[in-house]
C-alpha positions in Angstrom: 28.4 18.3 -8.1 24.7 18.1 -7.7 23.0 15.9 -5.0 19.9 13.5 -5.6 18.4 12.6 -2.3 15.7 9.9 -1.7 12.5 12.2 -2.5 9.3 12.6 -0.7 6.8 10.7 -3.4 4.1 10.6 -1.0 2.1 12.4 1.9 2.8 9.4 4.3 6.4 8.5 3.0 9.3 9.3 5.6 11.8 6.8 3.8 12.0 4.8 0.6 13.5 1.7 -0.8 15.9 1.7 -3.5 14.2 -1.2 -5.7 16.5 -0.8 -9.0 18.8 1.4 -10.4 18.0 2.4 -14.2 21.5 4.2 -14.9 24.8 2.9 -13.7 27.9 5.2 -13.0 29.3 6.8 -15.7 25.9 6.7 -17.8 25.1 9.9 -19.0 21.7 11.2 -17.6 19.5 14.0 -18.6 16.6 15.9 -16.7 13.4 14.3 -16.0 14.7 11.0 -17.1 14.0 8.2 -14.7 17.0 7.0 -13.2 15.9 4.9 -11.0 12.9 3.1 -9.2 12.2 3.9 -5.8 9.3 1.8 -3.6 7.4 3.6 -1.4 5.0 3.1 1.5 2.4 3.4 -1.3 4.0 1.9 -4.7 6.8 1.9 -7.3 8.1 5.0 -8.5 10.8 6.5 -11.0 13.1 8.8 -9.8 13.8 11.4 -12.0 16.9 13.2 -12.5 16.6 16.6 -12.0 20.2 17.7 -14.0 21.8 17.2 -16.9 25.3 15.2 -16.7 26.8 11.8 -16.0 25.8 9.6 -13.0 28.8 9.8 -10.8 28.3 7.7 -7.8 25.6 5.8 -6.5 25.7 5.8 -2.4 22.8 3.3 -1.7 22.2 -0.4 -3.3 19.3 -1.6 -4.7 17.2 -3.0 -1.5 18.5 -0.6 0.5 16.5 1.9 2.6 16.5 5.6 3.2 14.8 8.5 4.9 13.8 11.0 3.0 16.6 13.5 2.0 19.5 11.7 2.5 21.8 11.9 -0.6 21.7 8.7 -2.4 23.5 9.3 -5.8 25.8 12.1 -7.5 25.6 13.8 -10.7 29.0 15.2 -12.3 30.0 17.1 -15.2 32.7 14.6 -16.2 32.3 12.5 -19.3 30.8 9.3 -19.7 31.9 6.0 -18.9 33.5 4.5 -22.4 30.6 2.2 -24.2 28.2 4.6 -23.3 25.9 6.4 -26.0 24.3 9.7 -25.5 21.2 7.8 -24.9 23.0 6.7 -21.7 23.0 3.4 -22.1 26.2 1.8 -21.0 28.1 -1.3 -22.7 29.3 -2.9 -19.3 27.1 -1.6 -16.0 29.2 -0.8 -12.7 27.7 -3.3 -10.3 26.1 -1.0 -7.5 27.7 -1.7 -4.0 25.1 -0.5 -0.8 26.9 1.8 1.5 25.8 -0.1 4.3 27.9 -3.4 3.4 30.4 -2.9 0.9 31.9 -5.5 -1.1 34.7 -7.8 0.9 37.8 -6.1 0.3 36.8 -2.9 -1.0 37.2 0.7 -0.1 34.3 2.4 2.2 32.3 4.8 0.2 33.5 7.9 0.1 30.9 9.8 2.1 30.7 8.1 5.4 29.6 10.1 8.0 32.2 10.7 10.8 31.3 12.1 13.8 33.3 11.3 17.1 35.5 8.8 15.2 32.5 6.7 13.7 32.7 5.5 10.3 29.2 4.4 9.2 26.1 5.3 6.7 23.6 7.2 7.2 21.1 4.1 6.9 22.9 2.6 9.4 22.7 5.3 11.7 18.8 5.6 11.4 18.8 1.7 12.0 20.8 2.5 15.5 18.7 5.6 16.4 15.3 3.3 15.6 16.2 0.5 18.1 18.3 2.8 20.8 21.6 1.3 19.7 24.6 3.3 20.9 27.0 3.1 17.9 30.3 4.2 20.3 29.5 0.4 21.7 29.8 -1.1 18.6 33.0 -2.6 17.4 33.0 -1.9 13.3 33.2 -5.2 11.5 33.7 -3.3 8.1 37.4 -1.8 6.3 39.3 1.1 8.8 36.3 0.0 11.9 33.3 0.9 9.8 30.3 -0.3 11.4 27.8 -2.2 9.0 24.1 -2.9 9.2 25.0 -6.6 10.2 27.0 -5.1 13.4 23.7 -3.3 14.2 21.2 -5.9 13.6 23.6 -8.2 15.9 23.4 -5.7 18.8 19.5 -5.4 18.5 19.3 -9.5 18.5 21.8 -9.5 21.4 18.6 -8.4 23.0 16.7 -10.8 22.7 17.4 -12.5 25.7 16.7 -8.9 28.0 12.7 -8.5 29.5 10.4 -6.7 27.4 8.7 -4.3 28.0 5.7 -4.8 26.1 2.7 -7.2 27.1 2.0 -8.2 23.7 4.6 -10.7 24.0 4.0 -13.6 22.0 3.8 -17.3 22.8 6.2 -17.6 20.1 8.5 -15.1 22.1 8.0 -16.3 25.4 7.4 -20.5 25.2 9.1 -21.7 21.8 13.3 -21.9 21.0 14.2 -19.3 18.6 15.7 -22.1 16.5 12.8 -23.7 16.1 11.3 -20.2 14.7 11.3 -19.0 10.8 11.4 -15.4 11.0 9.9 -13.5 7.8 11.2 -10.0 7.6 8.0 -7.5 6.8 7.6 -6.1 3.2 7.3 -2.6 3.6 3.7 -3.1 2.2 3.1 -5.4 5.0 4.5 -3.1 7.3 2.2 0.0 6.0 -0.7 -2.3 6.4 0.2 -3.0 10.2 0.7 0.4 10.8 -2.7 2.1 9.8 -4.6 -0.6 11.0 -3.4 -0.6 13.9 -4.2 3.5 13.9 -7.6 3.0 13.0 -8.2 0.1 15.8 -7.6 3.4 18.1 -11.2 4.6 15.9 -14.1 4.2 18.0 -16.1 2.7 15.6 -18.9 0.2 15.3 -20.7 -2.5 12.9 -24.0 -3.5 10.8 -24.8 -5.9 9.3 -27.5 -6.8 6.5 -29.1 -9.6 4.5 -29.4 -8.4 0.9 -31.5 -11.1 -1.5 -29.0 -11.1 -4.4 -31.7 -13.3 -7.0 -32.4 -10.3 -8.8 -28.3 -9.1 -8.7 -27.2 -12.0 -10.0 -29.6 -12.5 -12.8 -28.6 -8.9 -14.1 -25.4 -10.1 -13.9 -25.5 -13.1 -16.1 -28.1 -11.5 -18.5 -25.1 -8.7 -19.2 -22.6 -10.8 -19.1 -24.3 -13.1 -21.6 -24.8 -10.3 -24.1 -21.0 -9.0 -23.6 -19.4 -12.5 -23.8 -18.4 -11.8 -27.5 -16.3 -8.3 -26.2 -14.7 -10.5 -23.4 -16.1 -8.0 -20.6 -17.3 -9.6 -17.8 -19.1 -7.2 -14.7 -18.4 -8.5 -11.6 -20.5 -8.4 -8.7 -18.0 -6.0 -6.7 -18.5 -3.6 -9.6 -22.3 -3.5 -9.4 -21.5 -3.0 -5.5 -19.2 -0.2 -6.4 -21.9 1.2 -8.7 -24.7 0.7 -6.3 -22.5 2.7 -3.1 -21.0 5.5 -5.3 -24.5 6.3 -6.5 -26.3 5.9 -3.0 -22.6 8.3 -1.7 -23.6 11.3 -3.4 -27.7 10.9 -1.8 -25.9 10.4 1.7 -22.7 12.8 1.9 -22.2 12.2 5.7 -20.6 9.0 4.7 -18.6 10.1 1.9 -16.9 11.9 5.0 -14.0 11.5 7.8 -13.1 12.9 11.2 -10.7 15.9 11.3 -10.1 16.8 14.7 -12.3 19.5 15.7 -14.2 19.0 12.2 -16.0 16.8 10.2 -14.5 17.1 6.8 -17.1 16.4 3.6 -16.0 15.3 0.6 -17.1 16.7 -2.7 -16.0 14.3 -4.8 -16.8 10.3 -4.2 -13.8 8.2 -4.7 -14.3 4.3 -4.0 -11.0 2.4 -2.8 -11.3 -1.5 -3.7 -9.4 -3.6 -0.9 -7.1 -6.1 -3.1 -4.8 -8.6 -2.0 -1.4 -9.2 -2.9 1.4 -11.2 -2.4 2.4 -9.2 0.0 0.1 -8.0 1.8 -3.3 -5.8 1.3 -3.7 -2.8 -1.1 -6.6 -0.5 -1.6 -6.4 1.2 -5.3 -8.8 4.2 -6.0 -11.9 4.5 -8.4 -11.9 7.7 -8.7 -15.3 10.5 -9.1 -17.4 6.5 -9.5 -20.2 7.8 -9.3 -20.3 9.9 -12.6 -18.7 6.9 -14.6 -20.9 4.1 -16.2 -20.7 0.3 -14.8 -18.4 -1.0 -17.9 -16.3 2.1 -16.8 -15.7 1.2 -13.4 -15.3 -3.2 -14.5 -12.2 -2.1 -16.5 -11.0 0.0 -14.4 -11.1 -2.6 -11.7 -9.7 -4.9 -13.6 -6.8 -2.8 -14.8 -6.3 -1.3 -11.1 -6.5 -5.3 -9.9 -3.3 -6.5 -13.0 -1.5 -2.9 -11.8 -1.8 -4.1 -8.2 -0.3 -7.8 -7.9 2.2 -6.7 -10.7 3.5 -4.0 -7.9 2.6 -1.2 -10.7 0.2 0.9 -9.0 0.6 4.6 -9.1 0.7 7.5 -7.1 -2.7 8.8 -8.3 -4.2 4.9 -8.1 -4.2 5.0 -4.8 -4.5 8.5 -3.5 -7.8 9.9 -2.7 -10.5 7.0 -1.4 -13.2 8.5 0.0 -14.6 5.1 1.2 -14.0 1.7 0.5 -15.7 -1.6 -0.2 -13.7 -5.0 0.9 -15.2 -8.4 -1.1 -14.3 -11.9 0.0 -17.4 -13.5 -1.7 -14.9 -15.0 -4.0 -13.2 -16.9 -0.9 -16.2 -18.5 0.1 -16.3 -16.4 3.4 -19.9 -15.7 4.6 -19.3 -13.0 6.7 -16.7 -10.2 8.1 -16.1 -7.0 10.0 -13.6 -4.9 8.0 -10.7 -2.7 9.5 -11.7 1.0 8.8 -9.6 2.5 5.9 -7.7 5.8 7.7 -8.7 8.4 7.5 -12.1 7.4 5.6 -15.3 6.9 8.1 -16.5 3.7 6.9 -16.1 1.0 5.2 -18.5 -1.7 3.4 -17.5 -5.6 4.0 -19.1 -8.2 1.4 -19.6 -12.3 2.0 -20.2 -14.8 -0.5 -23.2 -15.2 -2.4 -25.5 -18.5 -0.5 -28.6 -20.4 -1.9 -31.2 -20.4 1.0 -34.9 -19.8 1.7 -35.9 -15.9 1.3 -39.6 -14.6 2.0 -40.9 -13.3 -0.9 -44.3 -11.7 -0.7 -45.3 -13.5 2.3 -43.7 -17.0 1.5 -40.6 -18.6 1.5 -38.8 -19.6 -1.6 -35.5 -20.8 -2.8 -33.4 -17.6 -3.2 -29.7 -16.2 -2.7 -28.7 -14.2 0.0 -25.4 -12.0 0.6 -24.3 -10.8 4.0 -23.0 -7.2 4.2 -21.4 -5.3 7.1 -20.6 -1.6 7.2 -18.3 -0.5 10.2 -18.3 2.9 10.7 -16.3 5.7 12.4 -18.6 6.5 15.5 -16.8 10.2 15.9 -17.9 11.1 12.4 -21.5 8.9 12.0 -24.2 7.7 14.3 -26.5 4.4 14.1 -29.4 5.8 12.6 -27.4 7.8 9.9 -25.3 4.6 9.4 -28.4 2.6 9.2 -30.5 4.2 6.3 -27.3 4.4 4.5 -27.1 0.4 4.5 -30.6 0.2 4.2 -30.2 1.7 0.8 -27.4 -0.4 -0.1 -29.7 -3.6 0.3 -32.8 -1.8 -1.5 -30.8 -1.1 -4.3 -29.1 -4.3 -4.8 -32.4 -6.0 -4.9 -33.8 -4.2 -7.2 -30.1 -3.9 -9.5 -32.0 -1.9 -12.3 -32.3 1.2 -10.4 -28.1 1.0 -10.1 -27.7 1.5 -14.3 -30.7 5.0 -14.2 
């Protein structure tokens, strides 16, 4: 009876969450049809089947986490469930129970492991090993002494009254009564975004920061914008950023670059990663090879990357591959930022809002609109000067937008 495990969909994955199943038990299955959609550090993705049969037993619930290879489902031989077509749909779905907390009064799933006389998941077991949880301790709150993720996660807050270790604690840990506390468990987007952030704070790294007269920027703007209105395109100012920084990449390689170890590793091909926020949390799709596509080119694709994104539809291949990205808040009304550097890329380009002030135009001041932007760059891969002329050009070329569309 063939195994499917939870797969490795991704470079950076090491577990994945079951988000739905697509077939039920007794559903007849064939290879490569998506059975199911699994959410990884990175996005949504189908599970495929890899054999041809009927869907025997599902071992983890939808919500449910698991490292990679653990078995999560079965595929049999046996016939399918009655009501159910050779398409595989079925008339009346088996509810799908999670291995970790089966339903009150039902069996345990067949495939618990035992070792030493514990009944439990393997989920749970991860759980227990994560937090240093000895599960011979543990009194099983589940059918025959089973232990279920609820008796773990009531050992690990049974700490909560023992000293930490760590001297992050915060005021919220140390001053204020947990019941006066709403605790917000982390998406595991959230929780990806904390974790390589919190790698590339380790980055020695540094900032610069420039004053780019955006009167000429914006007026190209609204002139193409005005003569696309009947199409419904619209080009955005990120996208003429985008534009502007893919072109200027492929003149200055040394950015388009990041620090591997005892090397500096150069990439041939320049692929911009657009920082987007979501519901929950941050995500940073891929333009990919932007420099050889034309402005309306990279506006759609922005856009469709942007609907992809806050519907939780991103690919794979969307967000694989950035060679550097660009981070706008214009549209927030913020002035000016330092961005986190985007592992393992060497630098990163933050954008303000767009400001009416005086500028000095051939020797006088005049009304004019000014945009802040910072680059912080990856000090073991890029120095100041380097870092410099490549923001320098960033600023010429934005003033004088034309050049961006030769």
């Amino acid at each position: 009876m063939p195994d499917i495990v939870m797969p490795r969909l991704s470079d950076t994955m090491e577990e994945g969450k079951l988000a739905r199943w697509l077939k039920r038990p007794g559903d007849v299955v064939h290879r490569g049809e998506a059975i199911a959609e699994i959410e990884t550090d990175k996005a949504v993705m189908d599970l495929e089947a890899y054999d041809d049969g009927v869907l025997a037993e599902v071992l983890l619930g939808e919500g449910d986490v698991a490292p990679i290879g653990q078995v999560i489902a079965t595929i049999g031989t046996g016939s399918a469930a009655p009501g159910t077509s050779p398409s595989g749909s079925a008339a009346a779905p088996t509810p799908v129970a999670s291995p970790s907390e089966p339903p009150a009064g039902s069996a345990a799933p067949a495939s618990p492991l035992r070792r030493a006389g514990i009944m439990t998941s393997p989920l749970v077991r991860s759980l227990a090993k994560r937090h240093a949880i000895a599960l011979e301790e543990i009194d099983g709150s589940g059918p025959g002494g089973r232990i279920l993720r609820r008796d773990v996660e009531e050992a690990i807050a049974s700490r909560a009254g023992e000293p930490t270790s760590s001297p992050q604690a915060t005021m919220a840990e140390v001053d204020i009564p947990m019941s006066e506390i709403e605790e917000i468990p982390l998406s595991r987007l959230r929780r990806l975004t904390a974790e390589r952030l919190s790698a590339s704070t380790q980055v020695p790294h540094f900032d610069l920061t420039t004053i780019v007269d955006a009167s000429a920027l914006l007026a190209l703007r609204a002139e193409m914008n005005s003569a696309t209105s009947r199409e419904g395109t619209k080009v955005s100012v990120t996208d003429l950023i985008v534009k502007a920084c893919a072109k200027l990449l492929r003149s200055h390689p040394e950015i388009n670059s990041s620090f591997g170890g005892d090397k500096i590793l150069r990439y041939r091909r320049v692929n911009v990663a657009l920082a987007i926020a979501v519901s929950d949390g941050l995500t940073v799709p891929v333009i990919h090879d932007a420099d050889s596509k034309a402005l309306g080119e990279i506006s759609l694709e922005a856009r469709a990357l942007a609907t992809r994104a806050r519907a939780g539809r991103l690919t794979l291949e969307d967000l694989e591959g950035g060679t550097f990205t660009i981070s706008n808040l214009g549209m927030f009304g913020v002035d000016h930022f330092t961005a986190v550097i985007n592992p393992p890329q060497a630098a990163i380009l933050a954008v303000g809002a767009a400001r009416q002030e005086p500028v000095v135009r051939d020797n006088e001041v005049v009304p004019g609109t000014t945009i802040k932007a910072t680059l912080s760059v990856d000090h073991r891969v890029l120095d100041g000067a380097t870092a410099a002329a490549f923001l320098a050009d960033v600023r010429d070329l934005l003033e004088h937008p034309i050049q961006i569309m030769i």
